[in-house]
Each structure stands twice: as structure tokens, then as C-alpha cells.
Backbone as JSON Lines, residues from 0, in Angstrom:
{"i":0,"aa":"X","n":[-9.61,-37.13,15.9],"ca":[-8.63,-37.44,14.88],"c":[-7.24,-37.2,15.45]}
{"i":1,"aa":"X","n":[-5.84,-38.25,15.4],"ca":[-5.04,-38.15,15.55],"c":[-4.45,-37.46,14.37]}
{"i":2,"aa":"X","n":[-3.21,-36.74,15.05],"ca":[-2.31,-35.72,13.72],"c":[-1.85,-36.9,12.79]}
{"i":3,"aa":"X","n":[-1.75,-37.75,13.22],"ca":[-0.92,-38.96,12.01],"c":[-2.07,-38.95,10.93]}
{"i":4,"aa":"X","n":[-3.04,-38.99,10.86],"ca":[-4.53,-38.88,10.15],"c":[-4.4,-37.46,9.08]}
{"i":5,"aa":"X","n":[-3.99,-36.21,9.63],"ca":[-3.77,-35.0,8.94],"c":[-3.48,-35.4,7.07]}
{"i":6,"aa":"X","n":[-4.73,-35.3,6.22],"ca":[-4.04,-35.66,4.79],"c":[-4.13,-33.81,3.92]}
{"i":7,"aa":"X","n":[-5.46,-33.39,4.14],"ca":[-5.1,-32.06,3.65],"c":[-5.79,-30.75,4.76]}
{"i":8,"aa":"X","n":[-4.84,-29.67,4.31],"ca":[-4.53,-28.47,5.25],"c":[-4.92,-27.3,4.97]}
{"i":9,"aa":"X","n":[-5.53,-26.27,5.52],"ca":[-5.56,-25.01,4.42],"c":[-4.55,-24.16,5.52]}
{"i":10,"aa":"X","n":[-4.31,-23.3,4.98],"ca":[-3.0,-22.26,5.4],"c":[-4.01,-21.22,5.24]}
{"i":11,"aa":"X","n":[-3.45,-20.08,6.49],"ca":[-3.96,-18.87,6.31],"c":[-2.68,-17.87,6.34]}
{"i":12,"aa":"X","n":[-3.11,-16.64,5.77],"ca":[-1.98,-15.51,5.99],"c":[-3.33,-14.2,6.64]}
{"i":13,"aa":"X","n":[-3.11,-13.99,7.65],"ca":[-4.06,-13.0,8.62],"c":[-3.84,-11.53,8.5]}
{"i":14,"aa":"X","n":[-4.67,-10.95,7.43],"ca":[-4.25,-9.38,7.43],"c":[-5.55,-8.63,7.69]}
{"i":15,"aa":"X","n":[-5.39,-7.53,7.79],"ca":[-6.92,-6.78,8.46],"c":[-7.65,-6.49,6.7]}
{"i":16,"aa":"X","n":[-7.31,-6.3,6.02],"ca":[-8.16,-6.34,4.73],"c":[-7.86,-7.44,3.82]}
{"i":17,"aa":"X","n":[-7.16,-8.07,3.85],"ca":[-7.08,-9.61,2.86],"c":[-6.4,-10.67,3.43]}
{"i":18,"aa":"X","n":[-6.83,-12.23,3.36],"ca":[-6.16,-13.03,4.15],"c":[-6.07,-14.0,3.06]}
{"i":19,"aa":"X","n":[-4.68,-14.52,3.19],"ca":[-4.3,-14.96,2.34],"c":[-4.47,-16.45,2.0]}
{"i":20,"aa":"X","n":[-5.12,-17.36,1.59],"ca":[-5.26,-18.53,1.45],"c":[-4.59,-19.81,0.57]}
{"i":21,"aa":"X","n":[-4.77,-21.03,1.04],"ca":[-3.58,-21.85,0.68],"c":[-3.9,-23.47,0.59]}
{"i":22,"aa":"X","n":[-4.25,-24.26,-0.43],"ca":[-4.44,-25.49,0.57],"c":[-3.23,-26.27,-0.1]}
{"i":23,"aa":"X","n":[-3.12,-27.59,1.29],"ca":[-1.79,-28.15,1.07],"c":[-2.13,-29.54,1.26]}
{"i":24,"aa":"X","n":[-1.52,-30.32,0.81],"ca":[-1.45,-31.67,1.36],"c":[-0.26,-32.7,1.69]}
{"i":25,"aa":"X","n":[-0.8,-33.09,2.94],"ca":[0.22,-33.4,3.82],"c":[1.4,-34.73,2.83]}
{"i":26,"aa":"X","n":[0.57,-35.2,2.71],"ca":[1.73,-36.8,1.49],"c":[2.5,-35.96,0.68]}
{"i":27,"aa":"X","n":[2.52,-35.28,-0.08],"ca":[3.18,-34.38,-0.81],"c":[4.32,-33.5,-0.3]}
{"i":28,"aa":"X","n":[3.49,-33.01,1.21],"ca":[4.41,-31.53,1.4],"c":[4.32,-30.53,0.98]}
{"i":29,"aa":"X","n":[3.03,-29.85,0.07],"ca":[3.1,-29.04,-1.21],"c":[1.52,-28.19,-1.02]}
{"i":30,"aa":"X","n":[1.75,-27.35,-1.1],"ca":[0.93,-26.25,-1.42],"c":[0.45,-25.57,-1.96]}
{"i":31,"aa":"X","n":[-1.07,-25.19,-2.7],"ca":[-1.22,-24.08,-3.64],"c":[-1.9,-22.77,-3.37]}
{"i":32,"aa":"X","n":[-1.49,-21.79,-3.47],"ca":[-2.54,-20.74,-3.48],"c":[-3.97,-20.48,-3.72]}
{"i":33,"aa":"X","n":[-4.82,-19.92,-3.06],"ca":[-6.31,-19.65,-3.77],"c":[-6.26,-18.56,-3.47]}
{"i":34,"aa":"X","n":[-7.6,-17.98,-3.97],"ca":[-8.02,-16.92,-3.99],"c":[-8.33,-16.28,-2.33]}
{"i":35,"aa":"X","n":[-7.6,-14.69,-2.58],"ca":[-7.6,-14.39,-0.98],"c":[-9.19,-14.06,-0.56]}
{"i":36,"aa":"X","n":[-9.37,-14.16,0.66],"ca":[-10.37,-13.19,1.59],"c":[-10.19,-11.59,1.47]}
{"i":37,"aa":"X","n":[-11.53,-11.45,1.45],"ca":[-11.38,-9.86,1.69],"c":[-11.89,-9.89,3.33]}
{"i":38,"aa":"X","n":[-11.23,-9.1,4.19],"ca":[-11.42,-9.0,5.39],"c":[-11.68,-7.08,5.94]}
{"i":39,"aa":"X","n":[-12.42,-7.01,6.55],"ca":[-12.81,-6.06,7.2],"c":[-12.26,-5.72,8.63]}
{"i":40,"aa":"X","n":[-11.01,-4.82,8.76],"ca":[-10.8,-4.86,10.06],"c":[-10.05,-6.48,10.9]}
{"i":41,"aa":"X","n":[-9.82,-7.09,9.74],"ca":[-9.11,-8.88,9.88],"c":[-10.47,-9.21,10.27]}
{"i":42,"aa":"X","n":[-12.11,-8.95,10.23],"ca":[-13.18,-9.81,10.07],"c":[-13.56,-10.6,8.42]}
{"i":43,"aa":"X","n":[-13.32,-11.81,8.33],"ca":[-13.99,-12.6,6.95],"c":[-15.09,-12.69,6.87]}
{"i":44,"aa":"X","n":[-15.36,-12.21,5.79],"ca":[-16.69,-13.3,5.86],"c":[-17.32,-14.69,5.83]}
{"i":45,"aa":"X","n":[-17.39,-14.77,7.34],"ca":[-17.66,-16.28,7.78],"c":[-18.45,-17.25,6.35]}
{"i":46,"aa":"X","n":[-19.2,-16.85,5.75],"ca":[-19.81,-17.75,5.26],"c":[-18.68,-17.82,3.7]}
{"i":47,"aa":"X","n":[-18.0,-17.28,3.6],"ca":[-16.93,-17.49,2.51],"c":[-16.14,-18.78,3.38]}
{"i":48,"aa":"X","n":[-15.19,-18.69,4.15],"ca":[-14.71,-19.4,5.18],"c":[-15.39,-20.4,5.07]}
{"i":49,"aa":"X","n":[-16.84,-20.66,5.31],"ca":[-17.46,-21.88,4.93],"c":[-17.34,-22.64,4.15]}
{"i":50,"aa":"X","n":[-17.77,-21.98,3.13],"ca":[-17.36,-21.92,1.42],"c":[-16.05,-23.26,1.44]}
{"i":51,"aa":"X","n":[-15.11,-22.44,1.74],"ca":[-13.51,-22.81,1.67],"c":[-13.45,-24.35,2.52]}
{"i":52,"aa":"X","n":[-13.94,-24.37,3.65],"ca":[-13.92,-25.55,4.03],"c":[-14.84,-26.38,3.96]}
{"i":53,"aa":"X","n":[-15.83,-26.49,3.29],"ca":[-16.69,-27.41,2.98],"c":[-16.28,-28.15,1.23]}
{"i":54,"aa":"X","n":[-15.4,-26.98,0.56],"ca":[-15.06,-27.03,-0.81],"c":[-13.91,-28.56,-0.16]}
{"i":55,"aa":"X","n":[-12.93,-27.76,0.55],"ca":[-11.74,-28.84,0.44],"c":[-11.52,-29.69,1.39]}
{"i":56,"aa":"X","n":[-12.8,-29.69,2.58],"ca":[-12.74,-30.44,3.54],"c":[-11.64,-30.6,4.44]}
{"i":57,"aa":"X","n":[-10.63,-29.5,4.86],"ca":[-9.37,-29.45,5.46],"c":[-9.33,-30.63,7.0]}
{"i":58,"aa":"X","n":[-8.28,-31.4,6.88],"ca":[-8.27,-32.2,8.39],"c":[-7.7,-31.07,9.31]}
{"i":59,"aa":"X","n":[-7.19,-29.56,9.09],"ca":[-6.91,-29.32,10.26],"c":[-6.55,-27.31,9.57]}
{"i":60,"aa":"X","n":[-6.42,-26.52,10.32],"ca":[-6.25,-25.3,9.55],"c":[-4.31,-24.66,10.25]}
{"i":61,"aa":"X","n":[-3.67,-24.16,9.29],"ca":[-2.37,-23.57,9.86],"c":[-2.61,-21.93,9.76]}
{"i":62,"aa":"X","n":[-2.26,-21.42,10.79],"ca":[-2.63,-19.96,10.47],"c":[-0.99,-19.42,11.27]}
{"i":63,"aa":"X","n":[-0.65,-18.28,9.75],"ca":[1.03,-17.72,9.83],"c":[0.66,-16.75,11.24]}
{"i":64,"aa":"X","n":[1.49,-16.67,12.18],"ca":[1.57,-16.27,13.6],"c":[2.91,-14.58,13.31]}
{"i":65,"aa":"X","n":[2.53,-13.59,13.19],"ca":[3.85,-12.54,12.69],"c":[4.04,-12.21,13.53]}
{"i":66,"aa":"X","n":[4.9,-12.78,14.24],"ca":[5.61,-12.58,15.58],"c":[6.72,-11.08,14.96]}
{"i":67,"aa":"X","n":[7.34,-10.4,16.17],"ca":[8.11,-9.8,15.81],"c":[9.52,-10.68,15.33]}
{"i":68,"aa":"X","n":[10.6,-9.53,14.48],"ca":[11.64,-10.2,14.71],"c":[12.9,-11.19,15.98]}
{"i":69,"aa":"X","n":[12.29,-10.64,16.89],"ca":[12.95,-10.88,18.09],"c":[12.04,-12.16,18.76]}
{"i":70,"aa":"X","n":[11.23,-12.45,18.27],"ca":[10.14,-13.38,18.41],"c":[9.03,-13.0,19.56]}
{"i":71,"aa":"X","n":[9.08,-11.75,19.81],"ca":[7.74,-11.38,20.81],"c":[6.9,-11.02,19.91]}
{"i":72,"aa":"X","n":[5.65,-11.3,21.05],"ca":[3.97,-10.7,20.03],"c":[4.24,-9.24,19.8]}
{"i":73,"aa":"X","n":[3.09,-9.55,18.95],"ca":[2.49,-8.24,18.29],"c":[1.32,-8.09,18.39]}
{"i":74,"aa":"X","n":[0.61,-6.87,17.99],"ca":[-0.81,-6.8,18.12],"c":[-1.51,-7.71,16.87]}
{"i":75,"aa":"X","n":[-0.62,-7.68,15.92],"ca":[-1.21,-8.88,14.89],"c":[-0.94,-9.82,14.92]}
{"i":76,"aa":"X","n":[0.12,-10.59,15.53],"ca":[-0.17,-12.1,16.25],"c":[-1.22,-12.39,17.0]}
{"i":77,"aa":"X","n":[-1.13,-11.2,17.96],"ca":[-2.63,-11.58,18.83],"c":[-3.84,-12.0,17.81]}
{"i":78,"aa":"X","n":[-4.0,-10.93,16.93],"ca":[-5.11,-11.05,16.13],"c":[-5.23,-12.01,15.64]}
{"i":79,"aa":"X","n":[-4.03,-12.69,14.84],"ca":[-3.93,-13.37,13.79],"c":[-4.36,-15.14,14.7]}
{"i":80,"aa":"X","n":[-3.49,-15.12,16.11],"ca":[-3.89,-16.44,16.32],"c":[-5.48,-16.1,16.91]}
{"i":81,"aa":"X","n":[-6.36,-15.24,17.18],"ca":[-7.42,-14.99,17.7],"c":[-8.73,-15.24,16.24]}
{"i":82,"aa":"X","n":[-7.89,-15.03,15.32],"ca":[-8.49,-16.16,13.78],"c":[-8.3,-17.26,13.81]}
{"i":83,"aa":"X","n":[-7.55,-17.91,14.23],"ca":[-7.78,-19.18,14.12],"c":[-8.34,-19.89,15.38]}
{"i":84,"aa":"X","n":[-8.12,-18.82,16.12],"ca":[-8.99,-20.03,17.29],"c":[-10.87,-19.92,17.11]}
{"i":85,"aa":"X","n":[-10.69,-18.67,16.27],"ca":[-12.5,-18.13,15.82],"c":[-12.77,-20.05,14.63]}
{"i":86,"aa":"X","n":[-11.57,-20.11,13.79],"ca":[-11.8,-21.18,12.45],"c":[-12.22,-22.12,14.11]}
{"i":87,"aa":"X","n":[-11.0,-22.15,14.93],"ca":[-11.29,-23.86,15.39],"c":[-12.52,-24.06,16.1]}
{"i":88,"aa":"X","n":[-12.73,-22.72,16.77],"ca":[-14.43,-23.09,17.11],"c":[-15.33,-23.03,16.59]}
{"i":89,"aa":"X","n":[-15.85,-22.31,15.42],"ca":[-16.86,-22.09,14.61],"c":[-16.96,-23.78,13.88]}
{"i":90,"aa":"X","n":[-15.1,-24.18,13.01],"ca":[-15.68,-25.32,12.48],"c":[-14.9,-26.83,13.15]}
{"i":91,"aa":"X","n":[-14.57,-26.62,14.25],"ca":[-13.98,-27.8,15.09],"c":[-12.86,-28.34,14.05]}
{"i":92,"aa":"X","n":[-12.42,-27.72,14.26],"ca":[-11.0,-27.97,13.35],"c":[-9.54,-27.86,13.97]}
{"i":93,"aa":"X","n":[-8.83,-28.48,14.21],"ca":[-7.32,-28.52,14.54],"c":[-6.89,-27.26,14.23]}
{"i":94,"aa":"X","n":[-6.14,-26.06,14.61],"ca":[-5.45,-25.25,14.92],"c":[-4.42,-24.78,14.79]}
{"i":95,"aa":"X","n":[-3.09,-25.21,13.83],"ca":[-1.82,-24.78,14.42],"c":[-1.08,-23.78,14.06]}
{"i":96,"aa":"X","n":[-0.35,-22.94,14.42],"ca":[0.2,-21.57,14.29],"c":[1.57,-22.12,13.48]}
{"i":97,"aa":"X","n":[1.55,-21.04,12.9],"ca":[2.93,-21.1,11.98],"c":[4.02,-19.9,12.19]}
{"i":98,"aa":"X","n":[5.49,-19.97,12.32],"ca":[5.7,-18.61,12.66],"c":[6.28,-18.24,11.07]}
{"i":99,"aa":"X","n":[5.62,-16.75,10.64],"ca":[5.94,-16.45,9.07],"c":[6.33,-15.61,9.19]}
{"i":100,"aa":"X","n":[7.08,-14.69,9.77],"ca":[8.32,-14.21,9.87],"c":[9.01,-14.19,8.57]}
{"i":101,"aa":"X","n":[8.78,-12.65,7.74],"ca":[9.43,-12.36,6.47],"c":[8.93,-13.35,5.48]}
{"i":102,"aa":"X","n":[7.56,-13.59,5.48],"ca":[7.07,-14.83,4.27],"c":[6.33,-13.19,3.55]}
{"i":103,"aa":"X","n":[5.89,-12.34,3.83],"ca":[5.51,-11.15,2.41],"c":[6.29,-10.95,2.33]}
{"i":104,"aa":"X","n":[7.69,-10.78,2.66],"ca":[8.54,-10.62,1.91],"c":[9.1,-11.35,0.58]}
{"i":105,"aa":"X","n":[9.12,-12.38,1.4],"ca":[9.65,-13.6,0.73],"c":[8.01,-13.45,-0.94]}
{"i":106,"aa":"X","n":[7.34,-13.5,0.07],"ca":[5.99,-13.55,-1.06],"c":[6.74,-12.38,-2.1]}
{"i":107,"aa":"X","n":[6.6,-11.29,-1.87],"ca":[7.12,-9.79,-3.1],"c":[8.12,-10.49,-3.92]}
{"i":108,"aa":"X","n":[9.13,-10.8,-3.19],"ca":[10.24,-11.01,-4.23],"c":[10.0,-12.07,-5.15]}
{"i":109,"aa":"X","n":[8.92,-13.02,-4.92],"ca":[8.83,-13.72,-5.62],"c":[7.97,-13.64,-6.61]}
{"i":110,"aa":"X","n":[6.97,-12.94,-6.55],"ca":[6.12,-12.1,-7.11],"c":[6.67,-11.31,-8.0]}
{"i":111,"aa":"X","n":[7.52,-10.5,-7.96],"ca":[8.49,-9.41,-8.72],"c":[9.01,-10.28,-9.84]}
{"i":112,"aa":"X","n":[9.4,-11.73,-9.36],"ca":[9.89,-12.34,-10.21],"c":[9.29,-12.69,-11.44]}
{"i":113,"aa":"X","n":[7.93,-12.87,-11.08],"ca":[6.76,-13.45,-11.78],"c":[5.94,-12.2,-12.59]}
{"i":114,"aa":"X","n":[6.79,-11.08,-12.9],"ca":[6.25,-9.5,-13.01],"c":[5.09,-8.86,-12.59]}
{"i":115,"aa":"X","n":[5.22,-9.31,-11.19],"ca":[4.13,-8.2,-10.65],"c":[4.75,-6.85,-10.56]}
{"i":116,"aa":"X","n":[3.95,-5.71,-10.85],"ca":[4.24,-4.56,-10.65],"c":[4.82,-3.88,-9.72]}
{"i":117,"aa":"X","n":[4.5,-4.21,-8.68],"ca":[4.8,-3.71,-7.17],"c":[3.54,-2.77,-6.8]}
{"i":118,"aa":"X","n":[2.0,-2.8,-7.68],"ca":[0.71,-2.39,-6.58],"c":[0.68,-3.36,-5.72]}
{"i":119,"aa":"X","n":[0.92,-3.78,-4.28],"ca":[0.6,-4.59,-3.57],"c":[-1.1,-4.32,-3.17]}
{"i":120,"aa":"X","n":[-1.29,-2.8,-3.01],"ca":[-2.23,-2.52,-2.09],"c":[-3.47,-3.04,-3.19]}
{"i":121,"aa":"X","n":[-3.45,-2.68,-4.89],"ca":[-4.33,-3.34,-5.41],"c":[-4.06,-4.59,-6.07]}
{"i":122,"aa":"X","n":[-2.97,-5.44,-6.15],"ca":[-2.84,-6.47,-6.29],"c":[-2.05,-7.31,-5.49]}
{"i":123,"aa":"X","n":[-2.79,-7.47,-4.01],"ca":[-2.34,-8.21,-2.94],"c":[-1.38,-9.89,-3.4]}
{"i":124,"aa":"X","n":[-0.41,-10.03,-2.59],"ca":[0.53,-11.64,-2.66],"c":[0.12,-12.2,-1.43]}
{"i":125,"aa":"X","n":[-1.42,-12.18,-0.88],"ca":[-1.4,-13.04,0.44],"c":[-1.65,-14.54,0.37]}
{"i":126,"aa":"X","n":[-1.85,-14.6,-0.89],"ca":[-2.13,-16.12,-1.13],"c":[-0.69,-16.62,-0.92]}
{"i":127,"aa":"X","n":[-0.07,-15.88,-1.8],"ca":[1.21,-16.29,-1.96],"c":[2.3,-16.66,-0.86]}
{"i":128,"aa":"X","n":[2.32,-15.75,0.14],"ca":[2.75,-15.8,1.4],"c":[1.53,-17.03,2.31]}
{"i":129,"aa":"X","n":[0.48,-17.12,2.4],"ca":[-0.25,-18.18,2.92],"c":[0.31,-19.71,2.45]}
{"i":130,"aa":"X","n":[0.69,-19.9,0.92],"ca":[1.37,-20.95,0.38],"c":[2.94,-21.1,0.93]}
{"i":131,"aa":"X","n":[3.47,-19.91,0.84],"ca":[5.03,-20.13,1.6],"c":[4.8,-20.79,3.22]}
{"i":132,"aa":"X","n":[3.67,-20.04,3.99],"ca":[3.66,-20.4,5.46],"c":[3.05,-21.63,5.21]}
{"i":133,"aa":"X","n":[2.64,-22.4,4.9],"ca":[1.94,-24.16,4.67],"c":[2.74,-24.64,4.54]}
{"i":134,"aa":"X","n":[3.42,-24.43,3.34],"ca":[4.4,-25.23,2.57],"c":[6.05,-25.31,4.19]}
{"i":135,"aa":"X","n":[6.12,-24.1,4.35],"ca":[7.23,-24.03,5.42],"c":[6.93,-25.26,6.56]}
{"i":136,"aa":"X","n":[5.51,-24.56,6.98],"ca":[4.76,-25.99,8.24],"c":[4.73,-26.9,7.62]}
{"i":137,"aa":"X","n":[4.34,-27.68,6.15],"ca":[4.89,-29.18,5.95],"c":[6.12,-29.81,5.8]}
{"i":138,"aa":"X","n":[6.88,-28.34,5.69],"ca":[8.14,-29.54,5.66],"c":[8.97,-29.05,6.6]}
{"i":139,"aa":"X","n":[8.59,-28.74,8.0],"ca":[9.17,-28.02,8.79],"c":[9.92,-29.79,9.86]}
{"i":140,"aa":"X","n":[10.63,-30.16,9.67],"ca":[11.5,-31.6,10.19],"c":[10.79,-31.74,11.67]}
{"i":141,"aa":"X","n":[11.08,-30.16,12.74],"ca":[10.48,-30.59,13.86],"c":[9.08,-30.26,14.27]}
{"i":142,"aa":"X","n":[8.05,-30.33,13.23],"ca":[6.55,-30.2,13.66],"c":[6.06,-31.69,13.92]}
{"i":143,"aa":"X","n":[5.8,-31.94,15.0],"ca":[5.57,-33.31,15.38],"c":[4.25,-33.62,14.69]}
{"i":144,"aa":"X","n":[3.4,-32.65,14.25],"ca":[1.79,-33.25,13.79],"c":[1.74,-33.87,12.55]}
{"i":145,"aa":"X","n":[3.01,-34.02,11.77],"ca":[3.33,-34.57,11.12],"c":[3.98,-36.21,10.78]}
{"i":146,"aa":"X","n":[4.22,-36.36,12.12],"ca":[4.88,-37.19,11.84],"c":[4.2,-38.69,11.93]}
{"i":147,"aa":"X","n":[4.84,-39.59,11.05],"ca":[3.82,-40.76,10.52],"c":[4.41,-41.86,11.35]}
{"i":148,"aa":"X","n":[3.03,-43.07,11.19],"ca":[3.11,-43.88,12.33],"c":[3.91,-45.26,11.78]}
């Protein structure tokens, strides 16, 4: 499959106990939240993951990359793109990293808005931040996998 082909996307947000999920579609530009992963140590459970892509049939997966501020790795970039290269081989799926850089943030405040309390730890925003990092990669001007023929 060529990227011009790309019609819908799922977004990930990569955390060691919840990952945040997202699907988007490309004609639109637009993104919605689902329900997060519970992750063990940033392990999913693969057959949920299944679940998720057999439900929405994604042409390709974006997974948020939390680079530092200065833009060097981290030990959870490593991790985080070491999830998606687990999605692209397990389900042969396209790959691409997103850099989300201040998207839980961005997720809280927006959340706050919407009166969440501020329990993050028992009422996680990774969906929410997974929808900001999709939504950012579709309408990001210079992501070439986007662009139409």
C-alpha cells in the first residue's frame, strides 16, 4: 500500500500502565478518542490490540515518540517507538512516529476544562493526548504520507 491510499489511522499515546488510544481519518484530518489500554510495564495486551485493529481496520498505526525537550531520546521514546515497531510486526502495519512533546499536557488542560478533577493516576487523559498526537500528525503540512496524488 502506498501512503496516498492511508484512509483511517489509529494513534497511540505509550505509557508503562495505560496507552492511550485514538482513531482518525485521514479525508477529514480528525480524530477521536477510545478507550485506553491498560499496560503492564508499557506491555498490552496483545489480544486487546487485536481487538482494536480488526474493529477499525487501521491502513497504518501513529505512535506519539516523547522525545525530550531539547529533542534527544529518552528511555520512553525508546520504549514507546519499540511499541510500535512490536504493532508493525505482529500486524504488518505502517509505522509512523509522532513527536508529542507536551500533548499530556496539553491533554490536562483540556481535560480541566471539561471538569476533570485532577485524579490523573485514577482517571487517566491518554486517550486524550493519543487524539491530540493523530490529530497533530494529520494535519501536520510537512508529513509527506499524507500527501494526495
Amino acid at each position: 500500500m502506498t501512503d496516498s491510499k492511508l484512509r483511517t489511522v489509529l494513534g497511540f499515546d505509550f505509557g508503562t500502565r495505560n496507552i492511550g488510544v485514538a482513531t482518525g481519518q485521514v479525508i477529514t484530518r480528525t480524530a477521536s478518542a477510545l478507550p485506553s489500554l491498560q499496560a503492564r510495564d508499557g506491555i498490552p495486551d496483545w489480544n486487546q490490540v487485536q481487538a482494536l485493529i480488526m474493529e477499525w481496520k487501521p491502513d497504518a498505526v501513529v505512535v506519539g515518540i516523547p522525545l525530550n525537550m531539547d529533542g534527544s531520546e529518552s528511555d520512553m521514546s525508546r520504549r514507546a517507538r519499540k511499541f510500535g515497531n512490536r504493532i508493525h510486526g505482529r500486524f504488518n502495519l505502517p509505522f509512523y512516529q509522532a513527536d508529542e512533546r507536551l500533548t499530556s499536557f496539553e491533554a490536562k488542560e483540556w481535560a480541566n476544562k471539561l471538569g476533570h478533577k485532577g485524579h490523573y493516576g485514577s482517571n487517566p487523559v491518554d486517550a486524550m493526548a493519543a487524539q491530540i498526537i493523530l490529530e497533530a500528525w494529520l494535519n501536520d503540512p510537512g508529513n509527506e504520507h499524507l500527501m494526495y496524488d
